[in-house]
N, C-alpha and C positions, 0 to 999 in steps of 0.2 A: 506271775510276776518274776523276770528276771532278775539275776544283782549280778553285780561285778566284784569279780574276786581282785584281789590287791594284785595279782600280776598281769591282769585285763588291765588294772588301772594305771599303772605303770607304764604298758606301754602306749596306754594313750595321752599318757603324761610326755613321754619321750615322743611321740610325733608330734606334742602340739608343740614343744621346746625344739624340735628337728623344722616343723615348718615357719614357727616364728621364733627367730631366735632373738629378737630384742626383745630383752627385759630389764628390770631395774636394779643390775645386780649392785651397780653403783649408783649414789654414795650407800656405804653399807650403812646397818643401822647401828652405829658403834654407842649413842648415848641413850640413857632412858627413854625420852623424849624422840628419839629417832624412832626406836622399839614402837613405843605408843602411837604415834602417827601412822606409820606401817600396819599397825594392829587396825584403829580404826577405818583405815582405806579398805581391809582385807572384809572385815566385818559387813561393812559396808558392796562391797563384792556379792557378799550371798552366796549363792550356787556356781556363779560363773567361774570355772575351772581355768579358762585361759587367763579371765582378768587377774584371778588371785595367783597364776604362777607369774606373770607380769609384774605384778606390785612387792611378792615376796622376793622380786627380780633370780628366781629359780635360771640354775646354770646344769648342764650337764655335766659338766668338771667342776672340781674344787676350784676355788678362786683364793689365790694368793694376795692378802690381804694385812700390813704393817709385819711383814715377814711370817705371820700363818699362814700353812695352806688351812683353807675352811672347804672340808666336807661334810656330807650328814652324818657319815659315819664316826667322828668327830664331836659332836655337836650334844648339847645338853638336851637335846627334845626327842636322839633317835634312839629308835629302841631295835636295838642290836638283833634280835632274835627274829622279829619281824619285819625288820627293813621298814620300816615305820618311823614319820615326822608325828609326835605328838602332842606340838603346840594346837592349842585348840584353835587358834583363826585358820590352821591348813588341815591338820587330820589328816593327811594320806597317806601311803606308801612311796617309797622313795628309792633311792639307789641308792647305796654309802658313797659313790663316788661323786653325788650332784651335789647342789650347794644353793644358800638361798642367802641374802641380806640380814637374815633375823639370826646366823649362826651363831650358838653362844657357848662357852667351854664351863 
């Protein structure tokens, strides 16, 4: 059995955001209730890796947002060390410089 290491997964994260680049990076999810809705669409997603960077509306760049820039690098979920999103509806490896709707400080 094969696996994929976090920087296999990366960059098949980066071609599928390089071949479909519309995602939902807006409206971000600024209130609880925006959070939670996003959460359950993700949940609901399952395994499907395009749909969940879709709904997390994942960017390749930071997105400048009420005068934040918002990267992962940034963000309450990434863990610095690993280049790793740690919310549990995404769990994957990420770049510091991408960016998704659930970004929190």
């Amino acid at each position: 059995m094969t696996t994929i290491d976090d920087a296999q997964s990366r960059e098949i994260i980066e071609l599928l955001l390089t071949r479909s680049p519309e995602t939902e990076a807006f409206p971000r999810a600024d209130s609880h209730d925006d959070v939670l809705a996003v959460i359950a669409r993700l949940r609901a997603a399952g395994n499907d890796l395009a749909a969940k960077l879709a709904i997390a509306g994942f960017t390749l760049r930071p997105v400048e947002h009420q005068g934040i820039e918002q990267a992962c690098e940034s963000c309450m979920y990434y863990l610095v060390h690993r280049r790793f999103c740690e919310l549990p509806e995404l769990d994957l490896p990420v770049e510091p410089e991408w960016s998704c709707r659930l970004w929190r400080i």
